[in-house]
VMD Tcl script that draws the C-alpha trace (Angstrom):
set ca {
  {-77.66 139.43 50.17}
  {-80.42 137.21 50.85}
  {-82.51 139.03 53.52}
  {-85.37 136.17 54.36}
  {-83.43 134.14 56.53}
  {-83.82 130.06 55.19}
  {-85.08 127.01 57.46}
  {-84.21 123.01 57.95}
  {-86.59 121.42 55.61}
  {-87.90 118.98 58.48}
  {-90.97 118.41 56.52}
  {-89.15 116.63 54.00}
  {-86.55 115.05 56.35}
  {-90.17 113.25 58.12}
  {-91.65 112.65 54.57}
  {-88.15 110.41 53.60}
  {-88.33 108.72 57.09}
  {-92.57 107.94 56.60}
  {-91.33 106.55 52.82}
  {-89.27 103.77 54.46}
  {-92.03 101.91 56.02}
  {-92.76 98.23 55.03}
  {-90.09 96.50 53.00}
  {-88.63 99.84 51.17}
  {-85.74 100.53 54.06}
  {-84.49 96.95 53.31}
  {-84.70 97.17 49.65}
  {-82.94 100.52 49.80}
  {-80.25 99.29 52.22}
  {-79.36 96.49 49.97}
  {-79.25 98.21 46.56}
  {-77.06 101.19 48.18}
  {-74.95 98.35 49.37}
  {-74.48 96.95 46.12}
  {-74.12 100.48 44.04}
  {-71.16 101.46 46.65}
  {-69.71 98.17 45.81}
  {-69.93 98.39 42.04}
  {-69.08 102.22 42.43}
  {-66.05 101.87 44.47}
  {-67.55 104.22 46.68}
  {-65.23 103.38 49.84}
  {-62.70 105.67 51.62}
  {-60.23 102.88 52.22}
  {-61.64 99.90 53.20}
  {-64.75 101.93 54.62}
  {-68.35 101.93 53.00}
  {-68.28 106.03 52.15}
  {-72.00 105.99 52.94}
  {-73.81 103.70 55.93}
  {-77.01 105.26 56.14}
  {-80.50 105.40 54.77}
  {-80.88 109.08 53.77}
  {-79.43 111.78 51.82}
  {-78.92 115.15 53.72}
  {-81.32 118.15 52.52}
  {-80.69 122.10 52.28}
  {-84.07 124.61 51.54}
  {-83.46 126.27 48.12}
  {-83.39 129.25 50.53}
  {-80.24 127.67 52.04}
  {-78.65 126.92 49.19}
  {-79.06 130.53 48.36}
  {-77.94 131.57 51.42}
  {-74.49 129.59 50.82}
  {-73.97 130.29 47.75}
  {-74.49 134.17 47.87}
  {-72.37 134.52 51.44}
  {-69.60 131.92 50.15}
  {-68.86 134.27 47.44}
  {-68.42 137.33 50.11}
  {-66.51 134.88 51.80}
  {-64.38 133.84 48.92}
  {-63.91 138.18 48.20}
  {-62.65 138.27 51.57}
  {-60.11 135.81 51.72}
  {-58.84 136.68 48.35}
  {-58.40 140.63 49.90}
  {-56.46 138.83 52.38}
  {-54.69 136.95 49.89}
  {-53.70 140.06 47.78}
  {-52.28 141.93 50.87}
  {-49.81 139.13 52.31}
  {-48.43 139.20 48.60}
  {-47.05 142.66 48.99}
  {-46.93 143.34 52.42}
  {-44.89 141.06 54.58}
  {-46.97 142.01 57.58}
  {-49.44 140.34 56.73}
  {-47.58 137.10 55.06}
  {-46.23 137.25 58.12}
  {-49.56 136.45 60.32}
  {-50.36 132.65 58.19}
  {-47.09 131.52 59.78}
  {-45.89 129.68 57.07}
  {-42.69 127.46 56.95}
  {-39.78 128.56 55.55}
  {-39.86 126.11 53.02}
  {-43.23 127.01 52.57}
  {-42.48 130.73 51.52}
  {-39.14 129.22 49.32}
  {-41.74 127.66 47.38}
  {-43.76 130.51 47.16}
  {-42.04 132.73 46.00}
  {-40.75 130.44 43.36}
  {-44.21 129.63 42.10}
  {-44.46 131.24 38.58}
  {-47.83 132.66 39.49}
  {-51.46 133.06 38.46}
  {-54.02 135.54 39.65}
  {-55.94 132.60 41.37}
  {-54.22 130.99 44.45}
  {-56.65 127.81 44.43}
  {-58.97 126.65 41.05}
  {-60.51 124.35 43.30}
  {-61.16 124.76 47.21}
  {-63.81 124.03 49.77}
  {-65.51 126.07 52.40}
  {-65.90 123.86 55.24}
  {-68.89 124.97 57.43}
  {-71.80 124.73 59.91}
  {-75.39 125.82 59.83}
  {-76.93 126.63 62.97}
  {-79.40 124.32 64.53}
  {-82.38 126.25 62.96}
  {-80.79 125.95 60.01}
  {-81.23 129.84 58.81}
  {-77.32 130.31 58.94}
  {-73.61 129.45 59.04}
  {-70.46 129.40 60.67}
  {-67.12 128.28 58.69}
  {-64.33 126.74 60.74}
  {-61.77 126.21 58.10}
  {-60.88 126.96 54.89}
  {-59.78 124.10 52.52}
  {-57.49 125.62 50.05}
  {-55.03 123.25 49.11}
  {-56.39 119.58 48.38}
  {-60.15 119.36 49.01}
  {-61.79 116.09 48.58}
  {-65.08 114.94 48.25}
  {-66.04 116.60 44.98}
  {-66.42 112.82 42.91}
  {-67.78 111.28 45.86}
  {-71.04 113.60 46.54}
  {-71.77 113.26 42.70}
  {-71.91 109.51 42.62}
  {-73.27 109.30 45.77}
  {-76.51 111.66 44.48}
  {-77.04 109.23 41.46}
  {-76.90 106.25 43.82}
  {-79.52 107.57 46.24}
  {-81.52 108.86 43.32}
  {-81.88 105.09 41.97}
  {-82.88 103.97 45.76}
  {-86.71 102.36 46.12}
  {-87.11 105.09 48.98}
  {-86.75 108.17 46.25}
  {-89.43 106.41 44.31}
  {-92.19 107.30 47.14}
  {-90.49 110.66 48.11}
  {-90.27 112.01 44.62}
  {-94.27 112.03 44.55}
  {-94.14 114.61 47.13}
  {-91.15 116.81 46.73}
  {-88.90 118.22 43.98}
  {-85.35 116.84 44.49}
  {-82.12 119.16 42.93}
  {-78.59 117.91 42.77}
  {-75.74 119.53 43.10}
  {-72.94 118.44 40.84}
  {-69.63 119.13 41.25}
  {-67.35 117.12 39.02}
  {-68.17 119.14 35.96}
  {-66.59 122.07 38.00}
  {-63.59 120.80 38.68}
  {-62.97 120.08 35.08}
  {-63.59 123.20 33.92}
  {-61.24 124.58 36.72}
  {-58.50 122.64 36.18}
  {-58.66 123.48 32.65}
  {-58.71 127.91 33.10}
  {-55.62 126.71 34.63}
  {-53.75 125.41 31.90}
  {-55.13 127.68 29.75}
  {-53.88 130.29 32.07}
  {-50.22 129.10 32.42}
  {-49.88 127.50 29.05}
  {-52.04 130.47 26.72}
  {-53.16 127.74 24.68}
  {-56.35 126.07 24.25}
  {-55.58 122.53 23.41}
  {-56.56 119.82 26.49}
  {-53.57 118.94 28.37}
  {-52.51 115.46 29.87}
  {-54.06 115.21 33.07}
  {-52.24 113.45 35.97}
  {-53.71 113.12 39.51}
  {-51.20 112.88 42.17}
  {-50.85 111.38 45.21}
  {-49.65 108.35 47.55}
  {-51.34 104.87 46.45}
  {-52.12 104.21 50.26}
  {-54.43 107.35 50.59}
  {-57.92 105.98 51.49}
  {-59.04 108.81 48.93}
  {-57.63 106.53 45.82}
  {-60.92 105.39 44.47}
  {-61.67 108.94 44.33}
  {-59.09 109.91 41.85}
  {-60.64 106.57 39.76}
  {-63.72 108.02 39.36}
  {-61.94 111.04 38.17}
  {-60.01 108.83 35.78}
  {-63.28 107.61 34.08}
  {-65.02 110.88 34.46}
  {-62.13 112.93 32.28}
  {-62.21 110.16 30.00}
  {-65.93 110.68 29.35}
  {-64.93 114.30 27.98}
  {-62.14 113.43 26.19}
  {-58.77 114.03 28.81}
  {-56.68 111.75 29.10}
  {-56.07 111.29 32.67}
  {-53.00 109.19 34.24}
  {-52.84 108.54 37.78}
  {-49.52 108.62 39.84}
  {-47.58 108.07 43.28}
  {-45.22 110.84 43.41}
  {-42.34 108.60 43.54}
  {-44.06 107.15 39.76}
  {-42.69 110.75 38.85}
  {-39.73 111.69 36.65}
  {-38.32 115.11 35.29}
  {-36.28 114.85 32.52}
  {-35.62 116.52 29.15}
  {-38.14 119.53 29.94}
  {-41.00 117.48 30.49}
  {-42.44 115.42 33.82}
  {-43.21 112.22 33.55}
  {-45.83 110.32 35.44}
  {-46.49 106.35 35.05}
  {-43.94 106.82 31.86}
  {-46.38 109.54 30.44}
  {-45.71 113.28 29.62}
  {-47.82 115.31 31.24}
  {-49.20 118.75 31.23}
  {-51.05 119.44 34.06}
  {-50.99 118.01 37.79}
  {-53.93 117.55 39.58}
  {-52.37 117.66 43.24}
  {-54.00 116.01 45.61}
  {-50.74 115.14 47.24}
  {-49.88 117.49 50.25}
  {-47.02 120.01 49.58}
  {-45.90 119.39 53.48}
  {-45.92 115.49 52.47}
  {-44.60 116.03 49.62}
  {-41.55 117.88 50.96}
  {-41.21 115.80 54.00}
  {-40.72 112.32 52.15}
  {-39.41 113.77 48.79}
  {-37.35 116.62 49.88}
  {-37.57 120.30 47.98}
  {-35.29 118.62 45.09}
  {-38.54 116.16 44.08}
  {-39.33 116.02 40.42}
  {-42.31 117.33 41.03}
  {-41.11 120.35 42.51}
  {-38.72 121.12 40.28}
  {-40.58 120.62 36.89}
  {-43.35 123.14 38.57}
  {-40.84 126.04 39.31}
  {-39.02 125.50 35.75}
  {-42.23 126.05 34.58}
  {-42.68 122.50 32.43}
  {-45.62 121.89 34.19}
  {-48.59 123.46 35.28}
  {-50.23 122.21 38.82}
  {-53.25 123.06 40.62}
  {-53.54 124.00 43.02}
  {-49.98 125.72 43.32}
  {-47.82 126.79 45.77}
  {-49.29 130.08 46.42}
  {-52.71 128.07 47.84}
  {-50.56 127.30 50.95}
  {-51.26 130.84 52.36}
  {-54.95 130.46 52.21}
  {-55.00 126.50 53.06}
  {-53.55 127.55 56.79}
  {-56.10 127.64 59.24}
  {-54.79 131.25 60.12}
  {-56.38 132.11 57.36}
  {-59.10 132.55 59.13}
  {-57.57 134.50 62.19}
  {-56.38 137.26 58.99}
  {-60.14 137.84 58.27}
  {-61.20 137.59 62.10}
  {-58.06 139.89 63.79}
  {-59.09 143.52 64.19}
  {-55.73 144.91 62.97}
  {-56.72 143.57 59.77}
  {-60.29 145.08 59.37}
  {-58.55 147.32 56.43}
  {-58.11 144.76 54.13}
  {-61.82 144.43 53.81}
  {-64.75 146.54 52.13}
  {-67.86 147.00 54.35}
  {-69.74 143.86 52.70}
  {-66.64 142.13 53.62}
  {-66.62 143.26 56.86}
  {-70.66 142.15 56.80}
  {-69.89 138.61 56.12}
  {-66.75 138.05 58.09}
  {-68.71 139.25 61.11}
  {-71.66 136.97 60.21}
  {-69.96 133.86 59.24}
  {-66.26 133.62 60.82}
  {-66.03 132.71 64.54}
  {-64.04 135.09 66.92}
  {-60.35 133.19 65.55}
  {-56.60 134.27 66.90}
  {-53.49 133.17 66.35}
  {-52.22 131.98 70.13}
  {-50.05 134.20 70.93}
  {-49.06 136.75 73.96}
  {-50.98 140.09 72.63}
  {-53.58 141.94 73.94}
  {-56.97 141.74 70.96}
  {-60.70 141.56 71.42}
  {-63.36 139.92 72.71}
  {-66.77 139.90 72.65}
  {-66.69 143.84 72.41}
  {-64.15 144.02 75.10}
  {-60.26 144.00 74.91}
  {-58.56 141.09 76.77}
  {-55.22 139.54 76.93}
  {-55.25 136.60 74.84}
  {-53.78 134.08 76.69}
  {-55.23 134.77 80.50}
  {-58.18 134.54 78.77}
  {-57.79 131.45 76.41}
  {-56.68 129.81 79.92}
  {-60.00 130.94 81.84}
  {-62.66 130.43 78.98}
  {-61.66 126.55 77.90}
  {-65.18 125.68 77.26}
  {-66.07 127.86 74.83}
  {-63.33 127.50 72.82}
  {-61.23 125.19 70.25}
  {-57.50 124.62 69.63}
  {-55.91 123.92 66.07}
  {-52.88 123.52 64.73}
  {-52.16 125.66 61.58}
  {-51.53 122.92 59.62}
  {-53.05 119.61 59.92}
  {-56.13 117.72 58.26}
  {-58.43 114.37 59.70}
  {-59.05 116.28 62.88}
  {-55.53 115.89 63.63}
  {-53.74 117.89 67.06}
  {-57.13 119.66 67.51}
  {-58.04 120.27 70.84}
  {-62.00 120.52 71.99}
  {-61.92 122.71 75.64}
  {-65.05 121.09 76.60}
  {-63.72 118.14 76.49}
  {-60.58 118.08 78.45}
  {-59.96 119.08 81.94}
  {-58.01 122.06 82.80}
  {-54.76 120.27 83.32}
  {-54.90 118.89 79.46}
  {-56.45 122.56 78.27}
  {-53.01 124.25 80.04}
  {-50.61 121.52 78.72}
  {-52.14 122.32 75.31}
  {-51.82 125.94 75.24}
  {-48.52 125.64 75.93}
  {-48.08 123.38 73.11}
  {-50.10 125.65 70.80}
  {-47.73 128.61 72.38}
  {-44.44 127.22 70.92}
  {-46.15 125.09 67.58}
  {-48.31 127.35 64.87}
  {-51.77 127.06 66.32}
  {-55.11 129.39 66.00}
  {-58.11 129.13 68.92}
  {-61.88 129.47 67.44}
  {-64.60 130.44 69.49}
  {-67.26 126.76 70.07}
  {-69.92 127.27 67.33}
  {-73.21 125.26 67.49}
  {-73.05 122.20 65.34}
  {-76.58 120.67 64.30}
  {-78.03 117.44 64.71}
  {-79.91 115.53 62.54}
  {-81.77 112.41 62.99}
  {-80.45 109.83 60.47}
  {-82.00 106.24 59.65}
  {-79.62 102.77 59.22}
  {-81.03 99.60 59.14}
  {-79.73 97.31 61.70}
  {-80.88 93.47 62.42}
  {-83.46 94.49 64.42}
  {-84.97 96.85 62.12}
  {-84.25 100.60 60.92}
  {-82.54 102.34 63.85}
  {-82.47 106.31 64.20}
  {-79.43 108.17 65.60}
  {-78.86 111.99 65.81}
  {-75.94 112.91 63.89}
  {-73.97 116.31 63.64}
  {-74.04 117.45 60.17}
  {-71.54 119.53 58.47}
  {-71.85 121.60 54.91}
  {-68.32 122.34 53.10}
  {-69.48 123.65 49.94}
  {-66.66 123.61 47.14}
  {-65.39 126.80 45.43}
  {-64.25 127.03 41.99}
  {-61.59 130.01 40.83}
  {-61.85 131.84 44.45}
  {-65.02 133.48 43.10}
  {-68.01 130.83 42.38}
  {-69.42 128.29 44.94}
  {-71.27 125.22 43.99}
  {-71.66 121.68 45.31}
  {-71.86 120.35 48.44}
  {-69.99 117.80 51.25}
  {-71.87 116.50 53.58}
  {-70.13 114.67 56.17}
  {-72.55 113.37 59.45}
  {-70.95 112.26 62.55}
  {-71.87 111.32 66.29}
  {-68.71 112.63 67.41}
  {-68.17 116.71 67.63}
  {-65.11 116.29 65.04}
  {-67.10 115.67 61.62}
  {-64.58 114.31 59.83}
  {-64.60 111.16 57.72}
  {-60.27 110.71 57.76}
  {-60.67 110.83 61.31}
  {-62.82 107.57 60.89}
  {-65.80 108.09 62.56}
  {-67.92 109.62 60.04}
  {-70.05 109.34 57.19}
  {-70.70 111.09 53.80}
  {-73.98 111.28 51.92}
  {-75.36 113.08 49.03}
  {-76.95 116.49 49.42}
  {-79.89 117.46 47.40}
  {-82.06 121.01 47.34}
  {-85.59 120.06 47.93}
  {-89.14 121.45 47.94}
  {-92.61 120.26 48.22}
  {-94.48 119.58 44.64}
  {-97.20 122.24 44.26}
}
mol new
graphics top color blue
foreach p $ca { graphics top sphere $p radius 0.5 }
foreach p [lrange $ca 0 end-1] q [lrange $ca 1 end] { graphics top cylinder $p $q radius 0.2 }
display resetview
């Protein structure tokens, strides 16, 4: 493990911000304007991107992610491996009975999720992280960040900022590819490329994602078809998407969704478990994609699942997380009973529901009283719900221009690097938000490329 803890690069931050003097911020704001629109680089009818600079990690950082994420990624595969075979432990994701039908029906594959995404914060000194949830099923972003990096790269402000420091990008798309494909040639044994389809509702704001994916595949060679799951037929031993067989499924379309308005009899579905197609991420990625996920890793009880460098990076990089419940646990050191105390210590902690993405149902305790913190324990009491201890979320000072000139507002920045095979990370979502849910579906953030930087010798 890295042992020289990393810092903010705020050198290089100030260095972009002195580079957009004179004219530059305006030519830069109007050619990233233009490259989002030629791009498509919008999450629904949003411009992905609205400000003037790209967010930067220390190679040290980078490091620091990397080499922790794949502790991190050891753990929750331990974690993984246990609920398989003991129903103990199933038992504490609190998954949905339909959930565990399809589960159990999945024909299997050693890796739960090809693709995932560690969703995280670094501290405000930058030297290291906090995760808060673990995006196992249908992480997004991945297409975004990479065009996003060759659009700021282009920008007149790079021009001035490359003379001083070394920029490194982070690529992700690549990645994915090669993911997607050691899954088919896991579940097919063959080598030849398979038909690609990327599924999900036409309405998603996340759309022009899967057409960048579209062009990139067909770049390498895949053909690629995308799909609304009701575009989707089973018949004859094959599925059929658009009209066109396919071999492998891209979800991107959530399995609760997917049940909810297709039922457990969709084509989908039912191709999958006959074993005509294969999709990734499949139904075993559910038990990791719950946010008590991360209450399995944090609980005490479960402290034997883990090896001591397990134990190391849990300790160092998972916030104090229980499922709400009445049961006595720990604290701090101490033992309490969980719910007295979740009642007394509002402000330093967070409610989520097990299940939910955009920021949705989750409860800040700093931000409501204590009538609206009572009203939703007893929600989270009766619905699957986890509480996280508050972790510090960092600000950064981020440049837009504005009529009057380049404006800069502090913005809290978040780092969800992505995860390939539950064993490699590399990549990186930024999203940057003045609100203390950093979350771009929730509609109040942004995302911008992340780039490793250094001063030039």
């Amino acid at each position: 493990m890295t042992t020289v803890p990393p810092a903010a690069p705020t050198a290089a931050i100030q260095a972009w911000h002195d580079g957009l003097a004179g004219s530059v911020a305006a030519e830069s704001a109007g050619q990233l304007e233009d490259q989002l629109r030629r791009h498509g680089l919008f999450f629904g009818d949003r411009a992905l991107c609205t400000v003037l600079r790209p967010r930067f990690l220390a190679p040290a950082q980078y490091t620091l992610l990397r080499e922790r994420g794949r502790g991190l990624l050891r753990a929750f595969d331990a974690a993984w491996a246990a609920a398989m075979v003991d129903p103990g432990i199933f038992a504490q994701f609190r998954l949905e009975a339909w959930e565990t039908e399809l589960i159990g029906a999945d024909p299997g594959r050693t890796v739960p999720s090809s693709v995932s995404r560690i969703d995280a914060f670094f501290d405000t000194a930058g030297t290291t992280f906090k995760i808060t949830e673990y995006n196992a099923e249908t992480p997004a972003g991945s297409a975004y960040v990479d065009l996003l990096s060759e659009v700021f790269l282009g920008l007149p402000a790079m021009r001035e900022f490359l003379r001083s420091h070394a920029v490194g990008t982070l690529p992700a798309r690549h990645n994915v590819m090669h993911a997607l494909l050691d899954a088919w040639h896991d579940w097919s044994g063959r080598r030849d490329l398979p038909v690609i389809a990327i599924i999900d509702w036409r309405e998603v704001p996340t759309w022009s994602e899967f057409v960048l994916y579209e062009k990139y595949f067909a770049s390498r060679g895949l053909r690629c078809v995308l799909a609304d799951p009701a575009e989707c037929e089973y018949t004859s031993g094959r599925l059929f998407a658009n009209g066109v067989a396919v071999d492998l499924i891209y979800k991107r379309v959530l399995l609760a969704e997917l049940v909810t308005r297709g039922g457990m009899s969709h084509p989908i579905l039912r191709a999958v478990r006959d074993g005509a197609v294969c999709l990734a991420n499949g139904f075993r990625c559910k038990v990791l994609h719950k946010k008590a996920s991360l209450a399995v890793l944090s609980d005490e009880r479960n402290a034997r699942l883990f090896g001591p460098e397990e134990r190391a990076v849990i300790a160092r990089h998972v916030p104090w997380t229980r499922i709400v419940e009445e049961r006595r646990t720990t604290w701090q050191g101490g033992e309490v009973d969980l719910v007295p105390h979740l009642l007394a210590h509002r402000e330093q902690l967070v409610l989520k529901p097990n299940d939910e993405y955009g920021g949705t149902g989750i409860v800040l305790g700093w931000e409501v009283d204590d009538a609206g913190w009572e009203a939703a324990l007893r929600t989270a009491l009766t619905d699957p719900y986890i509480v996280q201890e508050r972790i510090e979320l960092p600000v950064e000072s981020f440049p837009a221009l504005t009529p009057g000139g380049v404006e800069y507002a502090d913005r809290i920045v978040d780092t969800a690097p992505f995860a390939f095979n539950g064993r490699q990370v590399d990549g990186c979502l930024t999203r940057i938000s003045t609100a203390s849910l950093v979350n771009v579906t929730a509609g109040g953030g942004s995302t911008v490329p992340t780039f490793v930087v250094e001063p030039r010798p």
